[in-house]
C-alpha positions in Angstrom: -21.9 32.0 -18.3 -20.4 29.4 -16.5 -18.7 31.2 -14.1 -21.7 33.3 -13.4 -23.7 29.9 -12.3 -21.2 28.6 -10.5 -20.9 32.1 -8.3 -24.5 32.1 -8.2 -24.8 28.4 -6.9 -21.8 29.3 -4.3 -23.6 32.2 -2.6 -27.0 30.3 -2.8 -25.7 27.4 -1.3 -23.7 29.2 1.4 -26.9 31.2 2.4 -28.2 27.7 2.7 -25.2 27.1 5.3 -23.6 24.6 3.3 -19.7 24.4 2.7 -18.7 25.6 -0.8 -16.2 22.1 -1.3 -20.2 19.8 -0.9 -21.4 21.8 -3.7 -18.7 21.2 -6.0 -18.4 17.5 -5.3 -21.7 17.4 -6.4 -21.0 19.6 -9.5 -18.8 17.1 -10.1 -21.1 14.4 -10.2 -19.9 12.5 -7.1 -22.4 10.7 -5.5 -24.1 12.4 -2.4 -23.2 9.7 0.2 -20.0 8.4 2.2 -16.8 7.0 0.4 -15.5 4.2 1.4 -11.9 3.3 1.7 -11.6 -0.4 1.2 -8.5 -1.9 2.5 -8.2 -5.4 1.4 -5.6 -6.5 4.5 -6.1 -6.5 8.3 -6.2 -3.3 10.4 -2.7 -2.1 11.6 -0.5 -2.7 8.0 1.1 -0.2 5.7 -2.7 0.4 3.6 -4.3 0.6 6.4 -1.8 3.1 7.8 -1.8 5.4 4.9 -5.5 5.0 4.3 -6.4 6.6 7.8 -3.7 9.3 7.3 -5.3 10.7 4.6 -9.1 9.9 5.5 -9.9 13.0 8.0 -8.7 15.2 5.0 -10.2 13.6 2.1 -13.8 14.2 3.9 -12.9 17.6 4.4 -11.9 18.3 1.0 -15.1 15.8 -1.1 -17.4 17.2 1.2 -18.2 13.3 2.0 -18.1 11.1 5.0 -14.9 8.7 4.3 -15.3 5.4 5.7 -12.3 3.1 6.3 -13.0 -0.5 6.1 -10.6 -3.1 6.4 -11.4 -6.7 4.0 -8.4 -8.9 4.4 -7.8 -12.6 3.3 -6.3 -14.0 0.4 -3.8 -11.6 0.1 -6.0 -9.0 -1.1 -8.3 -11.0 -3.6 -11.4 -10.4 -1.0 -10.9 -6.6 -0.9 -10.2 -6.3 -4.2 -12.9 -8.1 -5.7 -15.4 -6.2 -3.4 -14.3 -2.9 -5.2 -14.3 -4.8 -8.6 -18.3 -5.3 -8.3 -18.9 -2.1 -6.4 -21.7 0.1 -7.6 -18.9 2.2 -10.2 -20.0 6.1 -8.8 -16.9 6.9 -6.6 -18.5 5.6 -3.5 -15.9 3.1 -3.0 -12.5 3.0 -3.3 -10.0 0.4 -3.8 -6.6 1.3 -1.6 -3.9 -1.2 -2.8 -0.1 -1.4 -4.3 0.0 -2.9 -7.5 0.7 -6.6 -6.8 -2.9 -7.3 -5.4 -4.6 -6.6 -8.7 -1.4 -7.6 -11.3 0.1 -10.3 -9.5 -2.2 -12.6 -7.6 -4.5 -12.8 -11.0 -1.5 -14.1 -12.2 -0.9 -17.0 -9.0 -4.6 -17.6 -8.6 -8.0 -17.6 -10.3 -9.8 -14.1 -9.5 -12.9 -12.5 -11.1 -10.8 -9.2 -11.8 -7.6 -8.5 -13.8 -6.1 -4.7 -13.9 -9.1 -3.8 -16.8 -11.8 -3.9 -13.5 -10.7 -0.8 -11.8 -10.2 2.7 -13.2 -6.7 4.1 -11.3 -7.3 7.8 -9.4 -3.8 8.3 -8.5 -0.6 7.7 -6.2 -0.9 8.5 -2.9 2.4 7.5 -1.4 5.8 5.5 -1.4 6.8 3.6 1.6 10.1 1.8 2.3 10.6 -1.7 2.9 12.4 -3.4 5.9 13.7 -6.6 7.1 12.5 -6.7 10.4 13.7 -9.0 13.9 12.4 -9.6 17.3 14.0 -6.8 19.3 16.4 -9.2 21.8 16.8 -11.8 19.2 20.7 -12.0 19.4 21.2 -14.7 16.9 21.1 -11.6 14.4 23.4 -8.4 15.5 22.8 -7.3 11.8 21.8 -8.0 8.4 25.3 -10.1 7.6 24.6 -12.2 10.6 21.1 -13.2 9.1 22.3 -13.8 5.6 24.9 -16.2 7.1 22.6 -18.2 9.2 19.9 -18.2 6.3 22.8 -19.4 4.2 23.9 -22.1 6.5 20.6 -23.2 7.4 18.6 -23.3 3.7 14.8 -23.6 4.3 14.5 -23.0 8.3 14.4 -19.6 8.9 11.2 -18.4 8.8 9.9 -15.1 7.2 6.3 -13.7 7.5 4.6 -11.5 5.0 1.7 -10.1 4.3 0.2 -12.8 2.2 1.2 -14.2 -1.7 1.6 -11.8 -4.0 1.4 -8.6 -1.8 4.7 -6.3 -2.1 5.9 -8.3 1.0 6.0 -11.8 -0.6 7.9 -10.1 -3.7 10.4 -8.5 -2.1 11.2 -11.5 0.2 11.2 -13.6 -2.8 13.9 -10.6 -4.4 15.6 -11.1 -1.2 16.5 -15.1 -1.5 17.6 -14.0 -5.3 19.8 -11.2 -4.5 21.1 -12.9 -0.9 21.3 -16.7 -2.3 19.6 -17.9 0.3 16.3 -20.0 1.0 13.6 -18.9 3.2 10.4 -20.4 4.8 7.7 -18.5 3.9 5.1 -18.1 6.4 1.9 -15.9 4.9 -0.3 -13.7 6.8 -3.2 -11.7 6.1 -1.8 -8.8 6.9 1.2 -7.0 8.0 -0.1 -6.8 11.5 -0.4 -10.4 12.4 2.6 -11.2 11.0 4.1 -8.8 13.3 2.2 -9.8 16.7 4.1 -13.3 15.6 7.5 -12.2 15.1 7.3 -10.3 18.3 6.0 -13.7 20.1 8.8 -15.9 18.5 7.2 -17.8 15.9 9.2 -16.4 13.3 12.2 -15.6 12.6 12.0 -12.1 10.5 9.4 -10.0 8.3 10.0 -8.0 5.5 7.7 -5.6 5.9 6.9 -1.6 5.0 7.7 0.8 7.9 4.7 2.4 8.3 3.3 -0.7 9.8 6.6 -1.7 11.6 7.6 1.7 12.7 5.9 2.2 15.7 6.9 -1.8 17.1 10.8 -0.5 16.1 10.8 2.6 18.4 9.4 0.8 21.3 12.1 -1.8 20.8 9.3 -4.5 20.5 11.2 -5.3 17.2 14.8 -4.4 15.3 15.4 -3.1 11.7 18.2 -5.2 10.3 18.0 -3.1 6.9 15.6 -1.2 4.5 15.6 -2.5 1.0 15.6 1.2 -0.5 18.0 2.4 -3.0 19.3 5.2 0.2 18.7 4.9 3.8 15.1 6.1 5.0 15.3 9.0 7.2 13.1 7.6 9.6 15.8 5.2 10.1 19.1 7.1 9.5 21.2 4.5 11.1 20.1 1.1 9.6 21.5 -0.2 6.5 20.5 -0.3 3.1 20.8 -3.8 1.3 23.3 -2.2 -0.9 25.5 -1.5 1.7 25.3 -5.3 2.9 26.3 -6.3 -0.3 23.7 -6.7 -2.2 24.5 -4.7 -5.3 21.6 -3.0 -6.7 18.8 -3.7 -4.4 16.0 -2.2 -4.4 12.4 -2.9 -3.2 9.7 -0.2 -2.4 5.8 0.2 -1.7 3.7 2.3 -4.2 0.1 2.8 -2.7 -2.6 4.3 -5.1 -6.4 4.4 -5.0 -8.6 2.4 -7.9 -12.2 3.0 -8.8 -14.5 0.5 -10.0 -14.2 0.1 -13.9 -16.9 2.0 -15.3 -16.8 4.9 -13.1 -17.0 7.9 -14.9 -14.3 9.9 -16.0 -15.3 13.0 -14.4 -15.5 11.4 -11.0 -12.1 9.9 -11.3 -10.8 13.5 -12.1 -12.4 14.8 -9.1 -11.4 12.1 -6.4 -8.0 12.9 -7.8 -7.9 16.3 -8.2 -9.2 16.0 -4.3 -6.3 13.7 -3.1 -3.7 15.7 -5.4 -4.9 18.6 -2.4 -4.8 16.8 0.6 -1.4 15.2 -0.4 -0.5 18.6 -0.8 -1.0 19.4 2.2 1.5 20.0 5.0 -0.3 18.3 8.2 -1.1 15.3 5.6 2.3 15.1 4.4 3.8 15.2 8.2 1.6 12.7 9.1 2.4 10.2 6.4 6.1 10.6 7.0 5.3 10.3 10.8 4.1 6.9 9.8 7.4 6.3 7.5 5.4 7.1 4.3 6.0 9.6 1.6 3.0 11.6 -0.3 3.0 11.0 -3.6 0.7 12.2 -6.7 0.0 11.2 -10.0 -2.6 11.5 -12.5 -4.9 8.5 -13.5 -3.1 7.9 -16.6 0.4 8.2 -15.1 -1.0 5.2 -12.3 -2.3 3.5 -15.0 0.8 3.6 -17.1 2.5 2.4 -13.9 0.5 -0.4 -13.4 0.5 -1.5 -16.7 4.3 -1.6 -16.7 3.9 -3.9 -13.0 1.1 -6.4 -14.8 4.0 -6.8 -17.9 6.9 -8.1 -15.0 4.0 -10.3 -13.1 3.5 -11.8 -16.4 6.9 -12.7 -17.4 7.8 -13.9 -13.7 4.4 -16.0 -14.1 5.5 -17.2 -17.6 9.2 -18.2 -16.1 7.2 -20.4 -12.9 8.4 -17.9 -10.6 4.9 -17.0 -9.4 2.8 -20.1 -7.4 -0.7 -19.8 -6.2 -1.0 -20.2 -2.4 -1.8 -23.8 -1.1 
């Protein structure tokens, strides 16, 4: 019977001249008005980056308008906590890696912890680089910047994306692994970060590629080395930290999309079940690798389990001191 109602409802609806994927994301229960894509850092990072690149499809495939919309500061706490109080229908959409809702709850006070959002799924992985003003020739290569970080503890200056983002981690991985001492400068954002490495303010940024990529092939800026277990294809001839040394290095971005706690389980399914087709795609997929991401999938529970396993390691680096709020 079933079957028979949901033919029935497809040919009334497309006598009606409306697309057969609007009826069933309202079958679905999704509500009938835009989603919005919240992007808790500044326009021109790696979420913001991977957030367009799948938006055009994602309103194709929900039958929705999708809205971008870009709420930086505080290193994602401003985004984040937007989504956390959002109406919880699948209207609005956190896009995030995991250390804006595991780790900065664990550096500063915040009106949400992991239990305010219910996960979708992954959407992609995205490799990390260290990143230097293009004609900066103080630093030929990775093992020239290790030496003068080494020889000068505390005065080279590294940019991130704000504390607690991804960025901030894998810098702070960095000084472990390297032995050295940085001076962290935060941003909010990838993108201004960048506009001040490329004006000399900085020294470096570690940083994802699919915000640095397009500053790299100009020649605006130069990789050093990508903190991936392999070398990224996008960058075939730069370094991996392992191959500088650094024996088992390895730092990546995870970006997945979060509902508002609350939101019903049917929903979730059918965001995801939307994404898991428009990752699937092949002009979506091109385009994220265009940017230096890679699609990837995942149920709600397999995000979930993910996260889960990232809030653990925030908790026992906060436990050990490593993690301090932001002045």
């Amino acid at each position: 019977m079933r079957q028979i109602n949901r033919r029935r409802m497809l040919a009334q609806m497309l006598a009606l001249g409306v697309a057969p994927h609007a009826l069933l994301a309202r079958a679905q229960g999704l509500p009938n008005k835009p989603v919005t894509l919240v992007v808790p850092f500044a326009p021109g990072g790696n979420l913001d980056v991977v957030a367009r690149a799948i938006a055009p499809a994602l309103e194709q495939t929900l039958g929705r308008n999708v809205i971008v919309d870009n709420r930086p500061g505080a290193g994602g706490v401003i985004g984040a906590t937007a989504v956390s109080r959002a109406e919880p229908d699948g209207s609005t959409l956190l896009v995030t890696t995991p250390n804006a809702i595991v780790v900065l709850p664990k550096m500063t006070r915040t009106s949400f912890k992991l239990a305010s959002f219910s996960p979708v799924g992954l959407v992609s992985t995205t490799a990390l680089v260290v990143v230097v003003k293009g004609n900066d020739t103080r630093f030929r290569d990775i093992a020239a910047l290790l030496a003068h970080a080494r020889a000068n503890p505390g005065k080279v200056t590294v940019g991130h994306a704000g504390p607690g983002t991804t960025n901030h981690m894998a810098a702070l991985q960095l000084e472990d692994a390297a032995k050295i001492r940085l001076n962290e400068v935060p941003y909010k954002g990838s993108a201004p970060a960048l506009i001040d490495l490329m004006g000399g303010q900085i020294d470096l940024v570690v940083d994802q590629l699919t915000s640095s990529a397009p500053h790299i092939q100009s020649g605006a800026l130069r990789a050093l080395a990508v903190m991936s277990r392999e070398r990224d294809p996008a960058l075939s001839k730069v370094p991996t930290l392992r191959e500088a040394g650094l024996a088992n290095f390895e730092a990546t971005t995870a970006t997945g999309l979060l509902a508002p706690v609350g939101t019903p389980a049917a929903v979730v399914d059918a965001i995801n079940g939307a994404l898991r087709k428009v990752l699937a795609e092949g002009s979506v997929k091109s385009r994220l690798l265009s940017v230096g991401s890679v699609a990837q999938s995942s149920s709600p529970q397999e995000l979930l389990a993910s996260l889960q396993r990232e809030d653990a390691r925030a908790q026992t680096l906060a436990a050990a001191g490593r993690l301090k709020a932001p002045d």
